[in-house]
Each structure stands twice: as structure tokens, then as C-alpha cells.
N, C-alpha and C positions, 0 to 999 in steps of 0.2 A: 504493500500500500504506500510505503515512504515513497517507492521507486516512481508511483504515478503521480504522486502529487508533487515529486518535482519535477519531472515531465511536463506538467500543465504549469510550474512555476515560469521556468523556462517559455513555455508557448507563451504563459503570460507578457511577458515581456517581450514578446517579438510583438504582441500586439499592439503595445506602445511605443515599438519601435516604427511601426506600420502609421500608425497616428503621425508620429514624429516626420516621416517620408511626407506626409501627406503636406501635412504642416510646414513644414520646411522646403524640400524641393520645390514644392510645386505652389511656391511663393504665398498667397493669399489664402492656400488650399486649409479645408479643414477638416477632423476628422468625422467621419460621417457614424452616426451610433445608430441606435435601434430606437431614437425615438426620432430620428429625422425626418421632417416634413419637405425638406426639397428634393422637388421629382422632376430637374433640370438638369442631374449633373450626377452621373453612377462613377462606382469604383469597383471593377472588376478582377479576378483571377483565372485565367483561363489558360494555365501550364507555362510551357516554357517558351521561349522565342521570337515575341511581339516585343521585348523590350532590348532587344540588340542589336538594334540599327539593322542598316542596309535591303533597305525598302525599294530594291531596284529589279523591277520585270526584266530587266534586258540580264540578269544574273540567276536571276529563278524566284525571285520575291513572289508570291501570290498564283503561282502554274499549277496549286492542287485548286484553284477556284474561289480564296479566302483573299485578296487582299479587299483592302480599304480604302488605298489611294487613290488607285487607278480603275480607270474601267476598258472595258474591251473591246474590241470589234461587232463581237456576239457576244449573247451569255446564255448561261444555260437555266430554264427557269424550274420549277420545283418536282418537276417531272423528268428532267434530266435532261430536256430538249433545247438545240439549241434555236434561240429568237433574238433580232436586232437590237443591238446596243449602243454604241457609236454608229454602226453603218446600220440604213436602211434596208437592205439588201445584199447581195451578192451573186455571182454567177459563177460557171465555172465553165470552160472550153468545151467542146467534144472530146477533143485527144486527153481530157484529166491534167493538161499542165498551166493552163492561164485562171486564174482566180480575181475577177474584177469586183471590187466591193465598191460601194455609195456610201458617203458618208451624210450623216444629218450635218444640218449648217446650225444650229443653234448652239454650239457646245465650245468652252470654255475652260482652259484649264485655273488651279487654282489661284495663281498671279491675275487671272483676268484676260490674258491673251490666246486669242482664238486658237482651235484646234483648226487643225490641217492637213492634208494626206503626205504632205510632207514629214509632219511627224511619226504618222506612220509605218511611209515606208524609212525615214532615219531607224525608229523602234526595232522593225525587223532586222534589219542590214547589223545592226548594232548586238544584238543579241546572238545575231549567229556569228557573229567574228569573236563574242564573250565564251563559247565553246563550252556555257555552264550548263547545268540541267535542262533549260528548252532545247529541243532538239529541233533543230532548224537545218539540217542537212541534206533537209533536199528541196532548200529552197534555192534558187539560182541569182534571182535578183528581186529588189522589190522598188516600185517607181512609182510616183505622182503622176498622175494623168493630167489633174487639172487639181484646183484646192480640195475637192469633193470625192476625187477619183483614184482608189489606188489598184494598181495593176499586180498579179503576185505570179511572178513565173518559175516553176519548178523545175527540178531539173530528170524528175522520175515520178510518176503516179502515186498520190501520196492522199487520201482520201481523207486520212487523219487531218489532214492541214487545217479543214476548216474548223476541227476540236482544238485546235492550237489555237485560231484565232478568236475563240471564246474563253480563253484562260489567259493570254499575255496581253497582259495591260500598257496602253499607249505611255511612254513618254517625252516632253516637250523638249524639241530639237534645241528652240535657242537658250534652253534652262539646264542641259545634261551636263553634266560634266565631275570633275572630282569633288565629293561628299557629299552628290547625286543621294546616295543611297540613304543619308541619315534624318535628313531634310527634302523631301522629293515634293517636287510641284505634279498635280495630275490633275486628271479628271471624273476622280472618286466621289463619293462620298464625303470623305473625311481629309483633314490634312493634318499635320503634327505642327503642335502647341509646342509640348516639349519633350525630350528625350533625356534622361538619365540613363547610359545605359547600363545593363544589365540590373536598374532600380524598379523604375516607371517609364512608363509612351501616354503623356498625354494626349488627347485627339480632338480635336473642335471643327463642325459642320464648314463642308465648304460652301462657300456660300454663291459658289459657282455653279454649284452641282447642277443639273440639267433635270435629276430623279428625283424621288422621294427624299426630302428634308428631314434630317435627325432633328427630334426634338429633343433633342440634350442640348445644353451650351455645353458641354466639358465631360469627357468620358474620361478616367484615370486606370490604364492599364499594370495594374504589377507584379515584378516578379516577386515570387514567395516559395521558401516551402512551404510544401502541398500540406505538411500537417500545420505550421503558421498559418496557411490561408484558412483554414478549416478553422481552427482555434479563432480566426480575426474574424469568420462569417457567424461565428457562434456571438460573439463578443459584439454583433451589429455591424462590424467596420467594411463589410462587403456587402455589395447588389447581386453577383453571381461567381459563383465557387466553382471550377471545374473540381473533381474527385477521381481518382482511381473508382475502381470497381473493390477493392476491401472498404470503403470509407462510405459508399454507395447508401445504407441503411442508416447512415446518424441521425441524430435529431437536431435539427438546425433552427432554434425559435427564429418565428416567422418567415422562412425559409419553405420551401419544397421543393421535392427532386423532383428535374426536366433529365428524362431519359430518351435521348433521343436516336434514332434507327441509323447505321449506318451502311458502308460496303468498308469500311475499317475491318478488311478479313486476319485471320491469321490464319498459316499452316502450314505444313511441312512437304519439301519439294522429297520426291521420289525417284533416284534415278532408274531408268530405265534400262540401264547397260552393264554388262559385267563389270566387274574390276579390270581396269587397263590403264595404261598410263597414257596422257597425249602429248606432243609433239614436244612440250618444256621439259618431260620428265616428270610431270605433276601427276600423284594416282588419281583417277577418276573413274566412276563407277560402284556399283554395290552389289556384291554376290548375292542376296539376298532379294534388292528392292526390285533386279531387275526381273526378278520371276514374278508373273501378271498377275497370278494366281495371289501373292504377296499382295500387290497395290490394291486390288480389291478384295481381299478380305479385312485389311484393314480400313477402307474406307465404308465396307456393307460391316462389318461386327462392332465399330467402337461402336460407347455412347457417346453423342457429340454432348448432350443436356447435360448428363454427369461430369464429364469434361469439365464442360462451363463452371459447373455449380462448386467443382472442387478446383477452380484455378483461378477463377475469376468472380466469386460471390454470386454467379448465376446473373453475374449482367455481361448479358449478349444473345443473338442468333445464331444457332446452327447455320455453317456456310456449308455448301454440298459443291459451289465453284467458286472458280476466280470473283467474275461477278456480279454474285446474287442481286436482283433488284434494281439494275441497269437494265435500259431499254435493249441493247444487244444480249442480255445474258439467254441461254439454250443451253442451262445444264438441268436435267429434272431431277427434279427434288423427289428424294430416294428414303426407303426407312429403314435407318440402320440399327443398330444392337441386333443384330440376325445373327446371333451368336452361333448357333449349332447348321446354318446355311456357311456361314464362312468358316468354321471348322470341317464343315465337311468339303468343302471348293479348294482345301489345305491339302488333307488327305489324299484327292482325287489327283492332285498335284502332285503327290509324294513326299510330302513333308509331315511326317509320323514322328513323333515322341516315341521311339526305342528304348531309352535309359531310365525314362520314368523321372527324370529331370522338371518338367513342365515345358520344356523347351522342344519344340522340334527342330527337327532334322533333316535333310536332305544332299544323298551323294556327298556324306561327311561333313555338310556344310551346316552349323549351327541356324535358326532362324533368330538370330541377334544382331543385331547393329545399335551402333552406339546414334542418336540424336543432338542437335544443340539449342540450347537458347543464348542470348546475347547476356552478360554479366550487366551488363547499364540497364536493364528491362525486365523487371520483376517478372511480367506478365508471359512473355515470350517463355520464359526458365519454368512459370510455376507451368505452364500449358504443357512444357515438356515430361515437366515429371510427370501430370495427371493423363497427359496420353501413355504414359510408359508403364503407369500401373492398371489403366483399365485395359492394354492389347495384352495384359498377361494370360487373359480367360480364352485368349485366344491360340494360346500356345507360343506366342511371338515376348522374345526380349529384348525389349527399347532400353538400352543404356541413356539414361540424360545426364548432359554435363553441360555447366554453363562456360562459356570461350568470349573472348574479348569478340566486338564486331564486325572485325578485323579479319580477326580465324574464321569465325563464322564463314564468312563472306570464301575466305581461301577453299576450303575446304566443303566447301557445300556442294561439290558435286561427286563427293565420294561419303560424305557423311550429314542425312539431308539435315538443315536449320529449319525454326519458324521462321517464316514470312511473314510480314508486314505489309498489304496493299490496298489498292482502292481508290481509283483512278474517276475522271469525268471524258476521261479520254480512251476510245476502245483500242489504242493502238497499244496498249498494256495486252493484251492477249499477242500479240506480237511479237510485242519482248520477249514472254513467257514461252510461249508453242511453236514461232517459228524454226524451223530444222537448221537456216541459217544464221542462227542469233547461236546457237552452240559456242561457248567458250568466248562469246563475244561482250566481257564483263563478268558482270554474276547474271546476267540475262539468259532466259532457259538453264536453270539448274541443275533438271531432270536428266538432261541431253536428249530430249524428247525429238524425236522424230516420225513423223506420218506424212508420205508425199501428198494425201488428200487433202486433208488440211493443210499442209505448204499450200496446195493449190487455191482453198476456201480464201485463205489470207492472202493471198495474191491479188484475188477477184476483188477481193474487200476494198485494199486498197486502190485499182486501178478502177473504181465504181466514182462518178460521177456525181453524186449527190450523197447523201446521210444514209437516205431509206436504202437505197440500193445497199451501200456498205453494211450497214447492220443487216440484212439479210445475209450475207457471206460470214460475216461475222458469228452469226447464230450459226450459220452451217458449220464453221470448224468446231461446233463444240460440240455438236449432235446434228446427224444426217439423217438420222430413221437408221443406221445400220455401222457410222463410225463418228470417233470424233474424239477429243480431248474429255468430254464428258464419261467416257466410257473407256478409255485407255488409263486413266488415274497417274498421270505423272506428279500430281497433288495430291495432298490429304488435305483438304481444306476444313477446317474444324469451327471457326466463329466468326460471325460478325460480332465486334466486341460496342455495343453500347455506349453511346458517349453520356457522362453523366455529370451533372450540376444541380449543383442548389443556388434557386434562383428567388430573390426577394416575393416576397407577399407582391403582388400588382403588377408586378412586369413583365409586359406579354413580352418573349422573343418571336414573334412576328411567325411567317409563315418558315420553318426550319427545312432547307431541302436536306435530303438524305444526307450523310456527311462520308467526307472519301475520308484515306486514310488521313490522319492529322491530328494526334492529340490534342486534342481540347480547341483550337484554334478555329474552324469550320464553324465554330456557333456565331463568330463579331461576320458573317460572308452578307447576311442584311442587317447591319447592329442599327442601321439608317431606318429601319422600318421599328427597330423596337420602340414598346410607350410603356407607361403609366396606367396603370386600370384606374380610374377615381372609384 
């Protein structure tokens, strides 16, 4: 009991140190309690990574669908489809390589000065010479037509393109330049007040915005531990708490939990291919995963629920694919715990428990591989252990060991890792399933190969429009007779629930599903949040 009360003596005091931040940084700022009446001005905790600067699209800032500052060509609205944002429209060539967008003329960035297709195409040009996470490579040039007009020429059939241009957000040619990132002018929502980094991201309404108007004058973003933050929403000093999933059932006076749905999957890549070594001398492959009979009885026998419930507190969805609840996804949703179907699918396969071990066997080869989670990520580690004790019923032993993210990453195509994904962009099944993505990164883990699906994702991309592409899209992952749905180079186990406690009164507005992103995906309309009176 001493141990807890100075645990909470401690949080105590982070939470006057939290006042103190408020108070102090943020000059005028005061700490807000639990009998506060102003519903102009929130103070939120929403994880890690909003308070570190470098708020720069052309670097990777905001390409899971979250930023703040900036806005896009398209966006994608709560349905996951993409409709005009900046640009009225758009077209695309016959041949798949010219992409001409319209832009609207009423828009303004935050300085005040107009938006333009010049900045535009600067935006593109700019970002693909940055070689950062947007992938821009198979763009060939991008040009102003006229102020309204920009032209996008590619330099290979690239379907995705147009989900690119609903996630990288414009920025203003004659405003870029060095410390671009910590101070960025756009045509968001929101623009930065002030920056503490690694403290607070103040935020206040741009007052150029084109959209919907936040009715806050002053959002205050901070970083905190996650049990400081908890402790400071208990204590009044927070509007919205993101939480892990152990912290998910507290009691937060005048507070309630916003659990919201995501495609935040996790699960474990499966290779496909014996043990070999490739062209570095690097082992790759797994005796084990690559027998089929393997992939799918571990993905027909676990329980996903159990899983859930002993790794994660039970906040999440069963994933059955990559992904679930995307307008492309065509993997069907299957009922697993078929314990004594996938011990007998084992058998039939030759994998017999001889020794009486629990473990089977086959052609002298144990049914054992070791697994990993990453050391930084509770969640990934506890999934690992709780997959490795529920495939025991199965006769299969999952060694889990947690590895810096490092190894992880080296080593995942000989000993599978959790994954972390969940994308607004279908060109993630790409990454993943293409037969030519093999050893290209940590991209295709599995070293998955099916020349039909090669072909499905071929089509996908040299498709013309959205619909067209999502149909090819669905096709690599089920055909009625093949597909990534059915070959299991995944074990996909959760969509993990994003979870916050969110003041008494404050609607967060319409929430679209949320991709991968710890806590950050919820401020993606913080412009649409109010006040209930």
C-alpha cells in the first residue's frame, strides 16, 4: 500500500507540474480544473509526436490522413472515399499516366496569400526529391497549367497516385524553406501559436481556413506520461486522455470512454519459404511456416477474442486481413477457435506429436519457431506471448521474445514479428503481397509469392479510376478460388481500438475509422469538435 501511495504522490506532482507548463509556457495560459466553465479553449493528451516539430508534408508530416495544417488535393471522407478538397475535380488520361486536377479559387493559405497550382506542383516536385516516407516515385514531373490547373505526369501506371493526393498536404512555395517544419504556413484548419518542443503544440483557428471553423480560440496539445496524463484527467486538468488499452476501464470523474473502431491491425507475417539464405548471406525463410497446412491452422484454430482479452484488456477487433473495413478489403470473415478442424488439417499434413511432448512433428522437424515483439511496445510483446500460449492447444510452439525494432525488422523474414498497419491508401496491399516487393525493405515479409495476384495488382494499378482499382484490388485477396485471403502469409489477429477519455460535453464530431496511429487520428477533424450546452 506505501508502494501506491507514492506512486500517486509522485503522479501528484506531475500534475502541478502540468499546471505549471500551462501557466508558464504558454504565457497567459491557465490551468484548467474540473470546475471550468470555458468551452473556448481545450487541453489535450493524445500520445506521442504532435509536440516535436516538423510539421512538413513534403517529409511525411500528416500521409496517415491526420495532419492539421495543411489540407489536400482530395480527402477522404468518413466512409473512406475519396471527394474534393483543394481541387474541384480531377481526370486522368487513357494511357493511366497524365492526372489533370482543378483547383477551387477561393483558398488561402495561413499568411493570407493565395493558393496556387504553383504550389502545388513546387509541393510534389519537392517531396519526391525529400526521398522521405511519401513515395513519389513514379511521379515524372508535376507543372502549372495555369493558377487553377495542375498537370501530374507519371512515369509508370500508378493508380494509387490519386490516394497520394488525398493525404499530402499543399505547401506555400514562397513561405518553404529552412524551419519550414516547426512553424509551417498552410491551408488547414489550424496553425501553431506555439511550440515547446517535446512540452506543448499550441494550435489556434486559421482564420483563412476555407472549411469548417474550430470553435476553440486555443487548443493546448501535451506531451505527458501516459500515467501523468491519466492522473492530470483524473485531477480535471484535461478535455481528452488518449489511454492504452490496460488503463481503458478507469474511472475518470466527469470523463467517458470514446472507443473508437479502427484498421490499427496487428499480426504476424508468415513466411512462406523454407529456410535459405538470399543473395547477402542473410537466413530467410521458416521450416515450419512455410508448410500451408501450418498458416492455416493457425489462422482457423487460435482464438482471436481470447487473444484480445489476455493482451490487450479486450479493447479491439478481430482482424481476419490486412484491411478489414476498407472499401477495397475481400478477405471473408472466417470462424476461428476450430480447434479439432485445424488439428486434424495438422495430422492430415503429417505433423503428429510422437514423443508425447505436446509439440508436433514432422520429417524430424519440430512444429516450433521462435516469434517477436518490439521491446518499445508493450502491446506488440504482450500479443506475442498471448498468441504463443493459446497455439499450444494446437500442438504448435511459438517461442516469444521481445528484440529491439531494429532486429525485429532484420530478421522478420526468417522469424515472423507483429505488424503494425493500416493505411487510407490501398497501395499497402502492394507492399505487402507483391512477389516483387520481396527483400525490397521489410516490405512482403512473408516472401509471398502468387503470379495471380502479381497479376490482380498489376491490373489494380494500371486501372484508371478508384472503382476500377478496388475491384482488382479485392480480387488479389479472394477470387472465388485464390488469393492472399486464402494462402495466409498473415496471421492477422486485431484491430486494436483507439481509446480516450473525453470530457463531459465534447462531441469529437463525426470520427472516420482511424488507420494505424497511436492516439493521433482522433485531432484528423478537431475543427468540427464542440461543446454540448
Amino acid at each position: 500500500m506505501k508502494r501506491h501511495n507514492k506512486k500517486w504522490t509522485v503522479l501528484g506532482m506531475l500534475v502541478m507540474c502540468i499546471a505549471l507548463v500551462l501557466a508558464g509556457c504558454g504565457g497567459s495560459n491557465a490551468a484548467i480544473t474540473k470546475e471550468k466553465t470555458n468551452k473556448d479553449e481545450l487541453v489535450i493528451y493524445i500520445g506521442y509526436g504532435m509536440t516535436s516539430g516538423s510539421y512538413d508534408p513534403c517529409t511525411g508530416y500528416g500521409i496517415y490522413g491526420d495532419g492539421i495544417f495543411h489540407s489536400n488535393l482530395l480527402k477522404f471522407n468518413a466512409q473512406i472515399e475519396a471527394e474534393p478538397d483543394l481541387a474541384v475535380g480531377y481526370t486522368v488520361s487513357d494511357d493511366g499516366l497524365t492526372y489533370t486536377y482543378t483547383l477551387r479559387d477561393d483558398v488561402k493559405f495561413s499568411d493570407g496569400e493565395p493558393l496556387t497550382a504553383d504550389d502545388v506542383a513546387f509541393t510534389y516536385m519537392t517531396a519526391k526529391a525529400s526521398g522521405s516516407s511519401v513515395d513519389l516515385t513514379m511521379l515524372e514531373k508535376a507543372e502549372a497549367k495555369d493558377k487553377a490547373t495542375v498537370v501530374f505526369t507519371l512515369n509508370k501506371k500508378w493508380s494509387a497516385f490519386a490516394s497520394t493526393t488525398a493525404l499530402l498536404g499543399i505547401v506555400p512555395q514562397h513561405a518553404y524553406g529552412p524551419g519550414y517544419g516547426d512553424n509551417p504556413i498552410g491551408t488547414g484548419p489550424f496553425k501553431v501559436a506555439q511550440l515547446d518542443k517535446e512540452q506543448q503544440l499550441i494550435v489556434v483557428p486559421n482564420d483563412y481556413y476555407y472549411g469548417t471553423k474550430s470553435s476553440f480560440k486555443k487548443i493546448t496539445i501535451l506531451n505527458l506520461d501516459e500515467e501523468a496524463a491519466l492522473a492530470a484527467a483524473k485531477s480535471g486538468n484535461l478535455d481528452v486522455v488518449m489511454v492504452n488499452p490496460e488503463y481503458a476501464y478507469e474511472e475518470v470523474p466527469g470523463m467517458s470512454m470514446a472507443r473508437i473502431k479502427t484498421v490499427d491491425n496487428r499480426g504476424f507475417n508468415l513466411p512462406v519459404i523454407a529456410e535459405t539464405k538470399d543473395a547477402k548471406g542473410n537466413v530467410i525463410g521458416n521450416n515450419v511456416t512455410s508448410d500451408y497446412a501450418v498458416r492455416k491452422a493457425l489462422n482457423i484454430g487460435i482464438d482471436r477474442e481470447t487473444i484480445i482479452q489476455n493482451a490487450l484488456n479486450g479493447i479491439g477487433t478481430p482482424a481476419y486481413g490486412r484491411v478489414d473495413a476498407l472499401p477495397w478489403n475481400n478477405t471473408p470473415e472466417f470462424e476461428d477457435g476450430r480447434v479439432e478442424e485445424a488439428k486434424a488439417l495438422l495430422a492430415e499434413a503429417g505433423w503428429i506429436d510422437t514423443d508425447g511432448d505436446g509439440i508436433r512433428e514432422k520429417n524430424g522437424i519440430k512444429a516450433e519457431f521462435k516469434i517477436s515483439g518490439r521491446t518499445d511496445d508493450l502491446q506488440r510483446y504482450n500479443l506475442a506471448v498471448a498468441l504463443s500460449e493459446d497455439a499450444k492447444k494446437l500442438g504448435i510452439n511459438l517461442s516469444a521474445e521481445a528484440l529491439a525494432w531494429a532486429d525485429c525488422k532484420a530478421l522478420t523474414r526468417t522469424i515472423p514479428t507483429c505488424w503494425g498497419s493500416g493505411d487510407y491508401n490501398p497501395i499497402d496491399l502492394y507492399n505487402a503481397h507483391y512477389s516483387q516487393m520481396i527483400g525490397v525493405g521489410t516490405s512482403n515479409p512473408a516472401s509471398y509469392a502468387n503470379p495471380k495476384v502479381d497479376d490482380y495488382i498489376e491490373k489494380a494499378l494500371a486501372a484508371t479510376s478508384m472503382a476500377e482499382a478496388i475491384d482488382y484490388w479485392k480480387l488479389s485477396q479472394w477470387d472465388g478460388e485464390t488469393g492472399t485471403s486464402v494462402d495466409y502469409p498473415f496471421l492477422w489477429i486485431v484491430n486494436i481500438d483507439h481509446t480516450y477519455f473525453v470530457r463531459d460535453g465534447l462531441n469529437l464530431g463525426e470520427q472516420r475509422i482511424h488507420p494505424h496511429g497511436h492516439g493521433v487520428p482522433v485531432i484528423a477533424n478537431m475543427n468540427e469538435w464542440t461543446f454540448e450546452s
